[in-house]
N, C-alpha and C positions, 0 to 999 in steps of 0.2 A: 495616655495615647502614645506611642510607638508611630515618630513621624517616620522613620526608615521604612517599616511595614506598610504606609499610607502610600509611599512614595512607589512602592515595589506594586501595591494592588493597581494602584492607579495606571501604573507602565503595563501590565499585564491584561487590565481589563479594556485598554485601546487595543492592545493587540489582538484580544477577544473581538472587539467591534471593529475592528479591520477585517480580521476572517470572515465575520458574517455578511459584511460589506460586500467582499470577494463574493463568495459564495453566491449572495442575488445574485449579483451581476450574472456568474456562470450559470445558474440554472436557467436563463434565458437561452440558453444556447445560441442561435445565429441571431435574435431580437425578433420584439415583438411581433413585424411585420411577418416574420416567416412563419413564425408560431398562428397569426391570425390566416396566411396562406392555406397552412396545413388543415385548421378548422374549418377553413371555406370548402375543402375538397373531404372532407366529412372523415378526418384522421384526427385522432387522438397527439399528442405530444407523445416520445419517450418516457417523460417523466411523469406523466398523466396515465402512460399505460401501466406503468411499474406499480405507482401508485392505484391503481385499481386491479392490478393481479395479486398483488400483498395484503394479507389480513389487515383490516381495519384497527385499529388503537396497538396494533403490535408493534417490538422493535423491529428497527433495520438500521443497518450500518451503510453506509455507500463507499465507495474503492475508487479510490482514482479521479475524486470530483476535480482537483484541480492540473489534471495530466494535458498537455499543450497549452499551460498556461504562459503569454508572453513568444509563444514561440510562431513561426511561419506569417511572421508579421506580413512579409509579401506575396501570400496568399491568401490574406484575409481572415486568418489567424485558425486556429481550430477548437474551441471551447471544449471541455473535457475531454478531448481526442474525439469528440464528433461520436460517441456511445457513451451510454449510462449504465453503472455497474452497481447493486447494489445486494447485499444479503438482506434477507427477511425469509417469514412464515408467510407458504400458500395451504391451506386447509392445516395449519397448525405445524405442519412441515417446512424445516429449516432448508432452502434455498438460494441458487446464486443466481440473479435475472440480470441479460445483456440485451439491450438494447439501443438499436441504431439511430442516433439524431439525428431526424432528417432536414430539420433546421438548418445544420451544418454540411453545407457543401452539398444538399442533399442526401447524407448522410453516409458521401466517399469515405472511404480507407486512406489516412495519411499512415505514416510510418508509425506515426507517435500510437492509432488506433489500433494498428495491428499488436504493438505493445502489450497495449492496456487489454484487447482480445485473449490474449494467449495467456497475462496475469489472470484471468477472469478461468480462465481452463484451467492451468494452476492452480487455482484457490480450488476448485471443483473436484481435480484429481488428488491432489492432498487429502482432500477433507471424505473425499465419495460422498458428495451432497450432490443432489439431483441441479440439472443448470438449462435454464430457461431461455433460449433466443427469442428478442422479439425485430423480425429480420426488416430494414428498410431502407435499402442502401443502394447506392447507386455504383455501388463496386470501388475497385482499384481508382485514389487520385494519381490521373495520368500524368501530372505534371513532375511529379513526384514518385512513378513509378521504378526508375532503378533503386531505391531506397526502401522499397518492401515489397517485393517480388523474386527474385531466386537467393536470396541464404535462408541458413537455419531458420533460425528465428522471424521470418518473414512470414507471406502470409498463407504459402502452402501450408506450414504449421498448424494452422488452425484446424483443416481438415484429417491430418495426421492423427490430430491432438481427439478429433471428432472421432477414429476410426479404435483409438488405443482405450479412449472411455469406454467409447461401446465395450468393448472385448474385457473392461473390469465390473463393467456392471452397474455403470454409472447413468442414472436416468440421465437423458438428455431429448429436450420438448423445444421443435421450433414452431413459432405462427409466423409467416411471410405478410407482412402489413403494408407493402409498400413494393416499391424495385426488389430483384432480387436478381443480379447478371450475375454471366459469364463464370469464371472460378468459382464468384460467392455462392452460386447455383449450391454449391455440394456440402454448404454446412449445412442448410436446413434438411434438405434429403439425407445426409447420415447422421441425423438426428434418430431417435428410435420413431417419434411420430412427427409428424407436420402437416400443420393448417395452412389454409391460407383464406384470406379477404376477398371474397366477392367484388370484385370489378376496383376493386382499390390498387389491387395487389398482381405481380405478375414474377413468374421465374422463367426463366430462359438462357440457354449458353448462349446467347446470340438475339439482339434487339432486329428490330424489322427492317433499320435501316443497314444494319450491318449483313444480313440475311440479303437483303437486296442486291448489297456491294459484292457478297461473298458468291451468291447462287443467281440471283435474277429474279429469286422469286418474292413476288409482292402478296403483302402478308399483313395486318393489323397485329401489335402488341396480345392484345387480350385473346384471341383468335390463335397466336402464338403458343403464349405461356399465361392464359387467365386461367381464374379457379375452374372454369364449368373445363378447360382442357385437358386441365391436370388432375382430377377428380373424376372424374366420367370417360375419358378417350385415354390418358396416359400411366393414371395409374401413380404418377411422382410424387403425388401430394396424398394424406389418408383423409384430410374433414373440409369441406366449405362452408366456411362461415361468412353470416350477410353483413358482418361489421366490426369494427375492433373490438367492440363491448363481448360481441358474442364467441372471437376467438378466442378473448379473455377466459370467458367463462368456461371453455370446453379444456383449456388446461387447468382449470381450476380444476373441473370435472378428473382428468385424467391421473391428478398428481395426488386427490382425495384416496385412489385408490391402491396408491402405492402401498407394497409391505412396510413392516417396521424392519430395522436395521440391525445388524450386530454392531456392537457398541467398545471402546477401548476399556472402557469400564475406570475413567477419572472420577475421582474419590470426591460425592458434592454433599451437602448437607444444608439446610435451611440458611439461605441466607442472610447477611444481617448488613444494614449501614454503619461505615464509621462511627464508631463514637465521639471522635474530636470532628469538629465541624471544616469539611471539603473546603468549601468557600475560603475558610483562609490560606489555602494554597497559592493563590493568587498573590498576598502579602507576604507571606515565605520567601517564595520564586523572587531572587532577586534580579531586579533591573538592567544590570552589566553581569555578563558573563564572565567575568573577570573573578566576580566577588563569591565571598567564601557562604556557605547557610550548611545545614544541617539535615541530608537527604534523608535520616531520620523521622524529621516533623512530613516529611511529604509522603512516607511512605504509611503510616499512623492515619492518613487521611483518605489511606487509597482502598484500605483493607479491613475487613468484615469488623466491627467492632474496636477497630483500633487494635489488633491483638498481631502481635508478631514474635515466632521465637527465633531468638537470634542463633547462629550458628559459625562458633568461633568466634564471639562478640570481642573479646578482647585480642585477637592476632589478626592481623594482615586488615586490616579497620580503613585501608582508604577503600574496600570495597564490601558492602555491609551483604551480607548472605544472612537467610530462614526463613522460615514457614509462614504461611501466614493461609487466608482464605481472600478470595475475591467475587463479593456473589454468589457466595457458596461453595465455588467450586476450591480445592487445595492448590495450591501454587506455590512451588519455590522460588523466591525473588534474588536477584543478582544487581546489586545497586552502587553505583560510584556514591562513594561519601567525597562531602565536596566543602568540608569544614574541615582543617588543617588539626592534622592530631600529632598526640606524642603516645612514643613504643614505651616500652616497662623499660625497656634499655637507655632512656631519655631523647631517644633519637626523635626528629620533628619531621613527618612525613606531608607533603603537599596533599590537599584535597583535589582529587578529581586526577587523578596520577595514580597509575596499575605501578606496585612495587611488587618484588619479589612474593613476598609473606601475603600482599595481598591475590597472586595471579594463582601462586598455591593450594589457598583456602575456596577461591572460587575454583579449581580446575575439582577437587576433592567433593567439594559442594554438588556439581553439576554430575558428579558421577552418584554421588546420593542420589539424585531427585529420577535419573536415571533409573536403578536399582529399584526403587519405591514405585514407579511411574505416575511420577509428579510433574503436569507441566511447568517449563521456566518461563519468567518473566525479568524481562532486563529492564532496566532504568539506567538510561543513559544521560550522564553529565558527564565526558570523559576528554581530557586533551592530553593522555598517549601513556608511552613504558616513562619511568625514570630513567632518565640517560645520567651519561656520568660516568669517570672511571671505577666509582664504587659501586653503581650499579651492573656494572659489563663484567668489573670482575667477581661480582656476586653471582652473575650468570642471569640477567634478566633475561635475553633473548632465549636461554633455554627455557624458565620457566614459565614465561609469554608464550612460547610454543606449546607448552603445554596444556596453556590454559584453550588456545587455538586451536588444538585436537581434541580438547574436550566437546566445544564449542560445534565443534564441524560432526564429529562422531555423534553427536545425541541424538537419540530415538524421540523423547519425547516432545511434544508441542513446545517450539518455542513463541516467543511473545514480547517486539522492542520497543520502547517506547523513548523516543528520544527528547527527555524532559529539557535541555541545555546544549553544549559542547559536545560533540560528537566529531572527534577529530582522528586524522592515521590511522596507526595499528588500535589504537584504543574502540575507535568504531567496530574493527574486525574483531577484537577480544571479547565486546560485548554485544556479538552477535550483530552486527551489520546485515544488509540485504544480502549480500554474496554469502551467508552462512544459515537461509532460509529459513527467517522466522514466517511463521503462518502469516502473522498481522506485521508491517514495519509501520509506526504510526510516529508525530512527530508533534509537540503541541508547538504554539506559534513564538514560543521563543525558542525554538531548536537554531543550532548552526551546523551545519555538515560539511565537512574539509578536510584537505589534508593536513592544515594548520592551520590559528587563529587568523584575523585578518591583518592587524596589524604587523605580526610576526613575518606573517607570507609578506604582507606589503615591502616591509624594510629590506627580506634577504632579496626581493625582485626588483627594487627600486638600485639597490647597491649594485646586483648583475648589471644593469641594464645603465645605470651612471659609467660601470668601468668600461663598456662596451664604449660608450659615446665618449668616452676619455681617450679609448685606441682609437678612436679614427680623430683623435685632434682637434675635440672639442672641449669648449671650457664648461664644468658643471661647480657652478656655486652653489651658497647654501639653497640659496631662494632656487633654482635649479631643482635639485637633491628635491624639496619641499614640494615643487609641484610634478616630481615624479611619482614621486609618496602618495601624495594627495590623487591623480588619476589612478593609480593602479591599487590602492587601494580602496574606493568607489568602484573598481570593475570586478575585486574578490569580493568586497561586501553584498555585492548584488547575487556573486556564487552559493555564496555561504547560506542565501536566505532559504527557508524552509519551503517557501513556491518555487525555488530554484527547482530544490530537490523533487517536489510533488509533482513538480510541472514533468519532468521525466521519468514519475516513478519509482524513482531511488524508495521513495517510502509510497505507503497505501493512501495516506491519508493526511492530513492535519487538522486535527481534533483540540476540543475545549478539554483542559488538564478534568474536567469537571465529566466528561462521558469516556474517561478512562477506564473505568469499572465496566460499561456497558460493552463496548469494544471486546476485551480481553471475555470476560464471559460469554459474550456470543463467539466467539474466535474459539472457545473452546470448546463448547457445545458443536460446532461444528467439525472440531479434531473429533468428540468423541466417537462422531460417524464412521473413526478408520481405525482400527484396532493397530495397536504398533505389530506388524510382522518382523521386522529386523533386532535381532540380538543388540545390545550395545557394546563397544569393544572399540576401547582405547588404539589398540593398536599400538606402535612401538612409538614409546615418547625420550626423553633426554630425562635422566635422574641426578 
């Protein structure tokens, strides 16, 4: 028996039952009473209609389950940003459905939703995968409208985003199940077709009482903007349906028919499970991030039969590069090794630290997989460049740059997964969000920072003593100690991986154990977009 190994499952598998813990909770969305609301006025949940638009026993991944997690505490918070994002198969076809919690806030636009909106058209325009609104929103939260109303990224975007699809030829199917105001009016109408709900359901620029304030003229909602208006006298809407089930079914109906796709043409073959048994991942994965293991044994566990060819196995070894399959499909893996080695040279390299030899081997690598058109997949355990005068003057920030242009430059699908440490440049080296992987996923012992917490604590504890030292004040140890102690409780709570989910920095946080499923459907969905862009380094530092 191997107590360390006991000690490290055990740490992993609460952090497991913590996620899942989360997770209930958040699929309630606003709680039960509003869920039992929705069913008294004869509407479906979000999660109930997604669930019934998506093939029976097939997968799906969901995006952004835990986005406004902990956030708008004085607004009564917003569970997954108040809409449901999930991929799966409708009539066997791979899809993106968004749908409006009307649970939440009745299922307004907080900031954090137009976010997770516009990731949701993102993942759609990457991939050219058909994307599915299921619209039921009560619009713009006014409380909170200078925060997502006139910039970029706000929530004109969306319709943009609705206008730029069209024009690549990207299916896009809304059914109106609920509210549908003002601005929001114009995602589902420049959708290519749109339903709506029989007296459930209404669209309109303008509510009745607003219509009143604005013109004088008295008007009933349904009378406005219901389905018999918009279907029969206006023309806005193409189908009336008498219920949710049944608008369901008519994009069923519509998406049955779609053509098949041109394809990037990713290299797949009969799938296979690991050979070494997953499950011990869990006892691998050690406890402190601090401590050293062997991204070897985890990566043996992630991949079609335990088969992996290494590439460059013996240079630049704090970051492990090769071939391997996931699901069948080919993958080149890009992985911090996070057990301390030694060079031919004797030298003693730290695990989980990009050195030179190692930033080389991976920049070389990535232009391979490039060349080939092999998606990458990154495995992150990483806290940064080797600093040091023999590292600067070896020229590390050149050849971190380089690895950085490789990174930013590649055509093919990338793929993060952030197993540990994900700190500084090291996050950006291995492909961080701002360097556009398809999927950024994170399992629940990730940390994400600019540095450890303890590290961060100490240098902000010492600023923040000498600060209080100028203006004349005495800091003893016991002082020092509980500056430490607050301000590192307030990075440790940054660092955590709901931190980062709750804003999106990643897609998701996932069971180390549906990491295969994730990355295979993530690429099945790249293959929908054939790479059109050459790859090209561009001018690097030699």
């Amino acid at each position: 028996m191997d107590l360390n190994f006991n000690k490290n499952e055990d740490h992993n598998k609460l952090l497991l039952s913590d996620l899942k813990q989360k997770f209930a909770k958040i699929k309630l969305g606003g709680g039960e009473k509003r869920i039992q609301k929705l069913h008294a006025e004869g509407k479906m949940t979000a999660r109930e209609r997604i669930d019934y638009l998506l093939d029976a026993n097939a997968k799906s991944i969901e995006i952004g389950a835990f986005v406004g997690d902990g956030m708008y505490a004085a607004h009564g918070g917003c569970p997954s940003g108040g809409v449901v994002v999930k991929i799966g198969y409708i009539k066997g076809k791979q899809c993106i459905v968004v749908a409006n919690d009307a649970t939440v806030k009745a299922g307004a636009w907080f900031p954090i939703t137009a976010k997770k909106n516009l990731r949701a058209q993102e993942i759609a325009m990457e991939n050219k995968i058909p994307i599915i609104y299921l619209v039921d929103s009560a619009g713009v939260y006014l409380p909170l409208q200078d925060e997502i109303f006139p910039d970029k990224e706000h929530f004109g975007r969306i319709f943009r985003n609705n206008a730029i699809m069209s024009s690549m030829g990207i299916t896009q199917i809304s059914a109106i199940m609920g509210s549908c105001v003002a601005g929001g009016a114009y995602l589902p109408i420049m959708s290519d077709e749109a339903i709506i709900v029989d007296k459930t359901a209404s669209i309109f620029l303008a509510g009745s009482y607003l219509v009143k304030a604005a013109i004088g003229e008295t008007i009933d909602n349904e009378t406005l903007g219901g389905a018999t208006t918009h279907c029969e006298i206006s023309g806005v809407t193409d189908y009336k349906a008498k219920d949710d089930k049944d608008a369901l079914d008519k994009i069923k109906n519509i998406v049955d028919k779609i053509g098949d796709y041109d394809k990037a043409g990713f290299n797949r073959i009969k799938a296979e499970k690991p050979a070494l048994d997953d499950n011990e991942i869990y006892g691998i994965l050690p406890k402190a991030r601090s401590e050293q293991y062997d991204m070897m044994e985890i990566i043996l566990r992630l991949v079609d039969n335990s088969e992996f060819e290494a590439y460059k196995e013996g240079y630049g070894q704090t970051i492990i590069t090769g071939y391997a399959r996931i699901d069948g499909w080919a993958v080149g893996i890009v992985a911090n090794q996070r057990k301390v080695i030694k060079t031919k040279k004797g030298e003693m390299q730290f695990g989980g630290v990009i050195y030179s030899d190692s930033a080389d081997k991976a920049t070389r690598f990535i232009a391979n997989c490039n060349q080939k058109k092999i998606p990458l997949v990154f495995l992150q355990d990483v806290t940064g460049f080797m600093v040091g005068s023999k590292s600067e003057q070896g020229g590390i920030i050149k050849d971190g740059a380089k690895m950085v242009n490789a990174v930013s430059n590649s055509v093919v699908p990338k793929f993060t997964i952030v197993v540990g440490n994900s700190y500084g440049a090291g996050n950006y080296a291995m492909c961080g969000k701002a360097y556009d992987p398809r999927l950024m996923l994170a399992w629940p012992s990730a940390e994400l920072a600019v540095m450890g917490g303890t590290q961060a604590a100490k240098v902000l504890a010492q600023i923040e003593a000498s600060a209080l030292k100028a203006k004349g004040e005495t800091v003893d140890e016991a002082k020092e100690s509980e500056l430490f102690n607050k301000i590192k409780a307030r990075y440790d709570e940054q660092v955590s991986p709901y931190y980062a989910a709750s804003r999106l920095w990643t897609d998701a946080i996932i069971d180390p154990l549906e990491t295969r499923n994730w990355i295979s459907m993530g690429i099945e969905a790249a293959n929908h977009a054939p790479i059109e862009k050459a790859f090209n380094l561009g001018v690097i530092q030699v």
